[in-house]
C-alpha positions as CSV (number, residue, x, y, z in Angstrom):
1,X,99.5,130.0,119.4
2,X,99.7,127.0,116.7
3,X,100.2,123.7,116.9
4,X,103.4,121.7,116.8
5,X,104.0,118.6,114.9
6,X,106.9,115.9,116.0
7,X,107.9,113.5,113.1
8,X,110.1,110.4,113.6
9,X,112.7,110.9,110.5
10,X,115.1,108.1,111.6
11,X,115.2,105.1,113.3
12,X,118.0,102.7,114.5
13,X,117.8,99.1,115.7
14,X,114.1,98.5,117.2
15,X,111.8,101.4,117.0
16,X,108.4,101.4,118.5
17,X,106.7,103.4,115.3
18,X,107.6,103.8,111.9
19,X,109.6,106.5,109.8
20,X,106.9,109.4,109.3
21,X,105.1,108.5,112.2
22,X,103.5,111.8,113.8
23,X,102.3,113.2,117.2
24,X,100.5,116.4,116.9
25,X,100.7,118.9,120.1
26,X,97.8,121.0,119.9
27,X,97.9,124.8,121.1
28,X,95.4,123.8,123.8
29,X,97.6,120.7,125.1
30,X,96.3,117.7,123.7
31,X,97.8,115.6,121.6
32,X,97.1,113.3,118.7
33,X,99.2,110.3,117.2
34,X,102.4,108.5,118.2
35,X,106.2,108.8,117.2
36,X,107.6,106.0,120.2
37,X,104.2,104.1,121.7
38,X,104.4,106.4,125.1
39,X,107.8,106.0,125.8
40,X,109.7,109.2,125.6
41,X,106.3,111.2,124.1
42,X,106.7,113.6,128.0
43,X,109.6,115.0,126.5
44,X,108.9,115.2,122.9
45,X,105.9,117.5,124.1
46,X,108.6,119.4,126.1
47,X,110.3,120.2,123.1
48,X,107.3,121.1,121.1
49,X,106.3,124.0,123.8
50,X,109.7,125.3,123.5
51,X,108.9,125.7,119.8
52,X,105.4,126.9,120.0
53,X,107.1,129.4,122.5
54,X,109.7,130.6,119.9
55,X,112.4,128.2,119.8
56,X,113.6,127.2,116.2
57,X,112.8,123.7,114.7
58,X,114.7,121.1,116.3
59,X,115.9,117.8,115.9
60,X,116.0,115.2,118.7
61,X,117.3,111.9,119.2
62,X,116.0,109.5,121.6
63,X,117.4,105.9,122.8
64,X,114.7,103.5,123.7
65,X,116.3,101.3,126.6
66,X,116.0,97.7,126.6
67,X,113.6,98.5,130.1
68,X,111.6,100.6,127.9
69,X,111.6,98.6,124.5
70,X,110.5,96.0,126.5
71,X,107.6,97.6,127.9
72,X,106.3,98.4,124.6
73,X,106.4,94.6,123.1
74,X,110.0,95.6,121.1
75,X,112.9,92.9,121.1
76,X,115.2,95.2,122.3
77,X,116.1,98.9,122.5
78,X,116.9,101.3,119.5
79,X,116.9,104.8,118.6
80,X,114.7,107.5,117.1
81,X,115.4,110.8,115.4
82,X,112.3,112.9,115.8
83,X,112.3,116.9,114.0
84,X,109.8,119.1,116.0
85,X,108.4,122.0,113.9
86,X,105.5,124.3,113.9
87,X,102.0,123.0,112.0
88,X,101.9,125.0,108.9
89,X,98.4,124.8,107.8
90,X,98.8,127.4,105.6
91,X,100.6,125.1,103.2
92,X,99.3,123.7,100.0
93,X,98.7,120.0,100.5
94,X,101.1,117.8,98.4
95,X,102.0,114.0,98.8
96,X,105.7,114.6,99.1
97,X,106.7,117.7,101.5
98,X,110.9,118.0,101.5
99,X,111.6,119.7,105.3
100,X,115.3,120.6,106.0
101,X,116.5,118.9,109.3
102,X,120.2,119.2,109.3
103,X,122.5,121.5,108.5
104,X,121.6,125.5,106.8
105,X,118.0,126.3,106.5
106,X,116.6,123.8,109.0
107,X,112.6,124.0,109.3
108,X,113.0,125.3,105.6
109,X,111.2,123.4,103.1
110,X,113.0,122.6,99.9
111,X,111.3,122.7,96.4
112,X,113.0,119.9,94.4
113,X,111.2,118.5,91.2
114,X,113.7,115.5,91.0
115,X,114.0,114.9,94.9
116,X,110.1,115.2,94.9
117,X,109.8,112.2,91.8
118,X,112.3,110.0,93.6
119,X,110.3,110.4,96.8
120,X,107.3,109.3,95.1
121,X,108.8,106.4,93.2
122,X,110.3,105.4,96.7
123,X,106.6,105.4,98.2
124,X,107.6,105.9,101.7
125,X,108.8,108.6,103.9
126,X,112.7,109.0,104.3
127,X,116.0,110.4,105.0
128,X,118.1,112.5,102.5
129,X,121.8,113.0,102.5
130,X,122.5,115.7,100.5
131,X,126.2,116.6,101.7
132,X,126.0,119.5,104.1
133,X,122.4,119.2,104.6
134,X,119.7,116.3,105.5
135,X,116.8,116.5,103.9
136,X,113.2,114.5,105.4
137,X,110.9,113.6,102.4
138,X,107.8,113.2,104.3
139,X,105.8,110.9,101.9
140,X,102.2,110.5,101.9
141,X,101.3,108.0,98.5
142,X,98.0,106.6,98.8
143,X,98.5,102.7,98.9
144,X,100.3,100.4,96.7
145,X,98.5,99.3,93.8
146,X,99.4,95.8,92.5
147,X,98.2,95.1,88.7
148,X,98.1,90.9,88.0
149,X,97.3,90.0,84.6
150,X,96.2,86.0,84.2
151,X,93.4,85.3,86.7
152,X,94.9,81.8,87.8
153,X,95.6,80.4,91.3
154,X,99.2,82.4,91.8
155,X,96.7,85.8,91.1
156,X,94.5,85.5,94.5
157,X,97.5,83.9,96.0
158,X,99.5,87.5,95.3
159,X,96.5,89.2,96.3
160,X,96.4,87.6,99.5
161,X,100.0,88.4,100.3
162,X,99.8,92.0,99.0
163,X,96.5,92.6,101.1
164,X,98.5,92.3,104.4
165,X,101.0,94.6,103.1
166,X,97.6,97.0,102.9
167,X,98.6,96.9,99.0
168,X,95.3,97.7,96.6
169,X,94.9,94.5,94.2
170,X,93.2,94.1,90.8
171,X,93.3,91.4,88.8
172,X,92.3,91.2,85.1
173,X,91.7,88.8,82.6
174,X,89.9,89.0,79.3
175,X,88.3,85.7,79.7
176,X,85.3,85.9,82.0
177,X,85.1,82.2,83.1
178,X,88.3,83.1,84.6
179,X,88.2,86.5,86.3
180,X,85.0,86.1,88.8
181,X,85.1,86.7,92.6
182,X,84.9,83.5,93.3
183,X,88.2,82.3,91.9
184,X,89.5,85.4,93.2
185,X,88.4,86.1,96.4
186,X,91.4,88.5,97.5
187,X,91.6,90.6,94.7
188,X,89.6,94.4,95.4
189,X,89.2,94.9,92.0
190,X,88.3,92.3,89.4
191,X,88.3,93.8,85.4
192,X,87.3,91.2,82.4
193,X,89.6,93.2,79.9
194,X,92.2,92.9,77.4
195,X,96.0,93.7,78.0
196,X,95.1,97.6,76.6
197,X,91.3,98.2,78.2
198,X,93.1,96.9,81.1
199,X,96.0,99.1,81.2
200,X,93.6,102.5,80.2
201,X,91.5,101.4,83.3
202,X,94.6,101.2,85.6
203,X,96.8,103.4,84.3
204,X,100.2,102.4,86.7
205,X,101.9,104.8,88.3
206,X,105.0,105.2,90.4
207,X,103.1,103.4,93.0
208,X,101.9,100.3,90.6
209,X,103.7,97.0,90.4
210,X,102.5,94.4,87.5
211,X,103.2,90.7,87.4
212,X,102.0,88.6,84.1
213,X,100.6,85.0,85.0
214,X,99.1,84.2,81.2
215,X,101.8,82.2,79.9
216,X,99.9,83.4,76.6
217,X,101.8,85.7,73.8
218,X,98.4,87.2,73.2
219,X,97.9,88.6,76.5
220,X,102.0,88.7,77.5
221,X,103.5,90.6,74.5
222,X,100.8,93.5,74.3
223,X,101.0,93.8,78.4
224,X,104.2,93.9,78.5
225,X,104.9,96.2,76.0
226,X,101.9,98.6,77.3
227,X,102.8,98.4,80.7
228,X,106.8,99.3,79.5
229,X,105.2,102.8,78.8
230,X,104.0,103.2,81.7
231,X,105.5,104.5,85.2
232,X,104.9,101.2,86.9
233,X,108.0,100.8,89.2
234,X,108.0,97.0,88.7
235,X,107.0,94.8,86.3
236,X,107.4,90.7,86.3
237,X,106.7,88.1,84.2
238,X,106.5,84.0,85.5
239,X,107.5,81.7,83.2
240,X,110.9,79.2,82.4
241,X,114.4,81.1,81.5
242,X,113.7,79.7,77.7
243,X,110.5,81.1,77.5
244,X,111.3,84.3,79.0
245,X,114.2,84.5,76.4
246,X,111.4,83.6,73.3
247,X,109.3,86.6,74.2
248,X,112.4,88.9,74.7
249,X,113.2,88.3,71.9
250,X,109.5,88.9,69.7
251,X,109.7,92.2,71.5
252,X,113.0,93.1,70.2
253,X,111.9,92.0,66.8
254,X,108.3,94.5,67.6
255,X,110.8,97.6,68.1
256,X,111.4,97.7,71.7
257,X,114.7,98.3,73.0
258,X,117.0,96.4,75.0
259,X,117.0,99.1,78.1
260,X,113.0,99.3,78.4
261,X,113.4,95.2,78.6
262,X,115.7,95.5,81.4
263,X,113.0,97.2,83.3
264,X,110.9,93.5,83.1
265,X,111.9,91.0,85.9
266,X,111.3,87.6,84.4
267,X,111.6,84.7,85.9
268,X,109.9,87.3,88.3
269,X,110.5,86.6,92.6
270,X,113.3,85.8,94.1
271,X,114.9,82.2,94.9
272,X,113.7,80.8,97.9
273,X,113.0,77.5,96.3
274,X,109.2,78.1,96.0
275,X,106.8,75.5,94.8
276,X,103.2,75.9,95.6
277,X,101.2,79.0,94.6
278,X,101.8,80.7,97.8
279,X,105.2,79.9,98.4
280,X,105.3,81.3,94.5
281,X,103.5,84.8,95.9
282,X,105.7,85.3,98.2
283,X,108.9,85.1,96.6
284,X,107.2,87.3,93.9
285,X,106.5,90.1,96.5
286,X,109.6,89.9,98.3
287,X,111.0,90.5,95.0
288,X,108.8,93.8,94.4
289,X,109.8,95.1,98.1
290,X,113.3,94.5,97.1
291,X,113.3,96.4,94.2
292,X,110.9,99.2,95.4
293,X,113.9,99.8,98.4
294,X,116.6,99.1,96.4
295,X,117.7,96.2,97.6
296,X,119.3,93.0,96.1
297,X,117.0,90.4,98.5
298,X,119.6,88.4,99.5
299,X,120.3,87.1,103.0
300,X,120.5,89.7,106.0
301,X,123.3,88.2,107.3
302,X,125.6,89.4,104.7
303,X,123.9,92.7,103.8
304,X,125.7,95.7,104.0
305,X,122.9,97.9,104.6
306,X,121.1,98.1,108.4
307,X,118.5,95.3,109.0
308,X,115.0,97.4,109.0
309,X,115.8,101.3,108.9
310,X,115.0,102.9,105.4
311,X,118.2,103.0,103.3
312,X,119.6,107.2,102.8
313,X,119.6,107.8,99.4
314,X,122.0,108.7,97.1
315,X,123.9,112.5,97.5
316,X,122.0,114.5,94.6
């Protein structure tokens, strides 16, 4: 006997839980997590004591009626894809597990150092096309980290925002009048520290984003050239077109190159008309969510790609 684990892979329209949301059937019949709020769970369960009783790995697809989406507190009804599998304890532990769930090999796991790095710059579970197989990359990052340099009212405004993403914040600042918790009541982390001490403390990763508030070529030219060798998947920089233009170009003249620059969003957010520093945090992190999923940030309405379901990847 083993357990079975259900994972939502997909999801279409409204769905009641996210992608990589879990319900775990134990061998002795109880049950732990979600993948659809109660919904369709009797028959996911169904499935899963087919496969502890020998049946292969299986993919199912559920429609959530507009009866039961609205039992649940959902706008309307959607679809789920949900893969069924035995729990492999035996596995190593890894925060990026690629499970075949379409196609030859399903239930096979698939060892992939690129697919696993593009996973983990992605930060969040999804689907993989890769021709004649689909591929879930079942993501488990530890939280968003966001790295603000200039401790000024736009830094606890960014925290603020980035908090109720469940983001980790820090903010740092190598003047001490200036970085103290009580300017900065949002931020978790608070470090009184040059550009480099700051970025040796951090040290971003695929799951870091870092915005620049200094408005200082002091701070600005050695952060932004220290952060460019890092992995951070986003870096931004507030500050007029002109000015932005003035330091690209000192950092050209320092030696670095005109494709690590491209990699710095400056003016940073995107342009929703903001004013205040709120209004200025949030265009700033809608920016970073756009870029972190790959998209452009402009209206719905005339996107090409669905409304809230992860986007597939490329075909490797």
């Amino acid at each position: 006997m083993t357990d079975v684990v259900a994972t939502v892979i997909a999801t279409r329209k409204s769905a009641p839980r996210p992608i990589g949301s879990k319900l775990i059937v134990r061998d002795d019949g109880s049950m732990e997590g979600s993948v659809s709020g109660g919904c369709v769970e009797s028959d996911v369960v169904r499935v899963a004591e087919e496969v502890r009783a020998g049946a292969p790995p299986r993919l199912v697809t559920y429609g959530i009626t507009d009866d039961m989406a609205f039992g649940i507190g959902l706008p309307c009804g959607g679809e789920i894809d949900v893969f069924v599998e035995p729990a492999r304890d035996e596995e190593p532990q890894s925060d990026v597990v690629l499970t075949v769930v379409e196609g030859e090999g399903v239930g096979q796991r698939v060892h992939d150092d690129g697919l696993e790095l593009a996973a983990r710059r992605r930060g969040r579970s999804h689907l993989l096309d890769l021709g004649d197989r689909k591929v879930f990359a079942d993501v488990s990052a530890p939280p968003t980290r966001l790295l603000v340099y200039g401790a000024v009212d736009t830094a606890d405004a960014l925290c603020a925002v980035a908090k109720q993403l469940g983001w980790h914040t820090i903010v740092a600042d190598a003047r001490p009048r200036f970085a103290t918790a009580e300017r900065l009541p949002n931020a978790d982390d608070i470090l009184v520290a040059w550009p480099e001490e700051a970025l040796e403390q951090v040290k971003p990763d695929f799951g870091t984003a870092v915005v620049l508030l200094t408005h200082d070529d002091k701070f600005d030219l050695p952060m932004i050239k220290g952060t460019l060798a890092t992995d951070a998947f986003y870096i931004g920089l507030l500050g007029s077109r002109r000015n932005q233009e003035r330091r690209r170009a000192l950092l050209l003249e320092e030696g670095v190159s005109e494709e690590e620059l491209d990699r710095v969003s400056g003016p940073c957010g995107l342009d929703i008309g903001a004013e205040s520093p709120q209004e200025t945090a949030l265009s700033m992190l809608a920016e970073i969510l756009a870029v972190r999923a790959g998209r452009t940030g402009g209206p719905l309405r005339t996107s090409q790609h669905r409304v809230h379901a992860e986007p597939v990847a490329d075909k490797k």
